[in-house]
N, C-alpha and C positions, 0 to 999 in steps of 0.2 A: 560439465561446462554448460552455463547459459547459454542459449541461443538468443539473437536477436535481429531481425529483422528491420533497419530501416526504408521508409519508403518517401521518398525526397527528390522533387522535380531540380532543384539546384543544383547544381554538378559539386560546388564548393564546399557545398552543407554537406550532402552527403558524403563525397568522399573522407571529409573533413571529420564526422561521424564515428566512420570505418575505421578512420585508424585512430583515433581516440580509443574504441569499444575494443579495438584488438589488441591495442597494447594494455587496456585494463585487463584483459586474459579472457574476453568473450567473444563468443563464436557468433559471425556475423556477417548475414547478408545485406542486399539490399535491391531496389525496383528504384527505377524511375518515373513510373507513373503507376495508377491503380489498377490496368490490366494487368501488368507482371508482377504488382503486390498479390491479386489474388490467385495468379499462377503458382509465387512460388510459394507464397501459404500454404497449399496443397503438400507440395514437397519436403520445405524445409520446417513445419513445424514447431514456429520460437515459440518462446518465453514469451517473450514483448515484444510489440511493435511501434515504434517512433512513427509518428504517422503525420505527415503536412497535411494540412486539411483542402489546401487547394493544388489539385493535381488534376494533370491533362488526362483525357480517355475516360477515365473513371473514380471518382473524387476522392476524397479521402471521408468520407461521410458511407457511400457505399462498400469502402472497406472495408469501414470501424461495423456497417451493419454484415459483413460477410464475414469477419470475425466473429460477433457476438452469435449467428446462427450454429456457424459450424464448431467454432473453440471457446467457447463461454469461457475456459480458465484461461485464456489467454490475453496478460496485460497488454493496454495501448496508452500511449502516452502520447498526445493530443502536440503538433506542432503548429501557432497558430499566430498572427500577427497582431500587433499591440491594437489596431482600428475593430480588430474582429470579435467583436465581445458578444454578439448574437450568435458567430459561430463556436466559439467556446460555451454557450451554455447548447448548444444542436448536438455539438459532439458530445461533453458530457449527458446527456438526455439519452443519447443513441448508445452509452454502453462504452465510453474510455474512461480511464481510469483516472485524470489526470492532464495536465497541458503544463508546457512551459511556451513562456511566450519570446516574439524573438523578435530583435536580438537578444540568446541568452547567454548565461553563463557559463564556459564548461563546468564551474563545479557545481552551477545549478540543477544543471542537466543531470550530472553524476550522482547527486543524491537523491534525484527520486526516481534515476533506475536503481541505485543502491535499495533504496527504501522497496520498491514493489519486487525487484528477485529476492531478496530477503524473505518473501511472502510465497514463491514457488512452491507448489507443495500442502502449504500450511493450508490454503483457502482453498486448494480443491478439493479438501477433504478435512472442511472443520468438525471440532468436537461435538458434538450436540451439548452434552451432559461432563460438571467438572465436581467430584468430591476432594475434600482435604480438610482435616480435623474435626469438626462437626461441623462442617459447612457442606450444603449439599446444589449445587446450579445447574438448572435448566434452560440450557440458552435458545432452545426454542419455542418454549413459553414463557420466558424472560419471567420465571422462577427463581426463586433463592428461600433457603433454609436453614438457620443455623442451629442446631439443635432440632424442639417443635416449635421452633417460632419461625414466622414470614419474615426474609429481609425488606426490609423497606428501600431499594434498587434501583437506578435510575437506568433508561434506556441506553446513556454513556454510560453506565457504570459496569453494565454488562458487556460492552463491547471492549473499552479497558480489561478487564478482565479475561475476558475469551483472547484479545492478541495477545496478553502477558502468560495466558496459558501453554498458546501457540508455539510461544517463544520462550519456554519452562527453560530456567538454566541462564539463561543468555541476557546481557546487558543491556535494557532499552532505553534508548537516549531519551529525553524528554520533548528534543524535536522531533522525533521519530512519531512518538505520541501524538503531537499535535498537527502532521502530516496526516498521520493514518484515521485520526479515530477521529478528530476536529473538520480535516480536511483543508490545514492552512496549507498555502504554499510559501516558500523563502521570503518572497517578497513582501506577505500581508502577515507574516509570522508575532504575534504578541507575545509578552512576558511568559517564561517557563512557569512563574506561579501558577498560572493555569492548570499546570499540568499537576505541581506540588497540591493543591490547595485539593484537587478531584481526589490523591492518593490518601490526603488526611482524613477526608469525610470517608474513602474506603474502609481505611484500616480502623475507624471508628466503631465500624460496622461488622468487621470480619473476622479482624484479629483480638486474641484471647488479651492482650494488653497491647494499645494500639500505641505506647511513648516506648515499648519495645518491641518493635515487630518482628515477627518471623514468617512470615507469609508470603511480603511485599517488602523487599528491602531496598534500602538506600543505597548508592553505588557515588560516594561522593563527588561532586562534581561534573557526574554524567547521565546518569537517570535512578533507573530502579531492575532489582532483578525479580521473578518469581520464581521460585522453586520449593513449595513447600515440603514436607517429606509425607510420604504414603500421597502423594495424588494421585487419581483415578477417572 
């Protein structure tokens, strides 16, 4: 079970929170201001943390940096108001992952905690290095090989790559995409061609016939899978 820690000076917010997070089936604290955020940090350990950026005692700016010292794999999802747009770019700068602004929506709220525990796991401990068929990647010399030839690779094209790795098997939406690797949120979200139009030039590049792929497949109407066979 995810854990999750909100930290919200509102009584309404948070509560309000709490039982949303627990009837989705996740395990969930929460603080009232940012002394007993970084008390129960210690203790409890989440996943994520929802975090207001304006909190009494201790802010939500020294939180976000008392997480990133002690739990670097520990997501935070930025709470911040529609006027606060110098604090939204402070908090991202300092290490969140993320903000929804408020008033939000619950289902806004819900998919981009969906979207970063989905990622539990996978990012604290990415791949460096991806083979499958004669393709050979190094994602930390944003390398690629197919055969003995240099792929010609784009900075996104590696990072698509490396979450669809992440995520071998499994159905990636095309919003998903464009949250994680774009960094749209709901509200500023453009056309999925985006996302279509990156996988065309991919499989241009990758796959042994790219009007039949088998690398990078179509999932109609919802995104793409990858699961090639012999990955390494």
């Amino acid at each position: 079970m995810h854990k999750i820690l909100i930290v919200e000076d509102e009584e309404t917010i948070r509560e309000g929170l709490v039982d949303l997070l627990e009837i989705e089936g996740y395990g969930v604290d929460s603080a009232s201001d940012g002394e007993i955020a970084m008390e129960k940090l210690k203790a409890y350990r989440p996943d994520l943390v929802i975090l207001d950026l304006m909190l009494p005692k201790s802010s939500g700016f020294e939180v976000c940096r008392f997480i990133r010292k002690h739990w670097p794999d520990c997501f935070v999802l930025m709470l911040t108001a529609k006027n606060e747009e110098m604090s939204k770019i402070a908090g991202l700068e300092m290490g969140a992952d993320d903000y929804v602004t408020k008033p939000f929506s619950v289902s806004e709220l819900m998919a981009r905690v969906k979207s970063m525990l989905r990622r539990v796991g996978q990012d604290k401990a990415p791949q460096d290095t991806l083979a499958f068929g004669d393709v050979r990647l190094d994602f930390k010399k944003y390398l690629g090989m197919k055969g003995d030839r240099i792929l010609d690779l784009s900075a996104k094209e590696f990072q698509i790559l490396r979450y669809l790795s992440q995520r071998r098997g499994e159905v990636v939406t095309r919003e998903d995409l464009l949250q994680t690797i774009w960094g749209y949120s709901l509200e500023n979200m453009p056309t999925t061609r985006t996302v279509d139009n990156q996988i065309v030039k991919l499989r241009q590049k990758l796959e042994p016939d790219a009007q039949n792929p088998t690398y990078i497949k179509s999932v109609r109407g919802v995104g793409y899978k990858f699961d090639p066979p012999g990955t390494v």
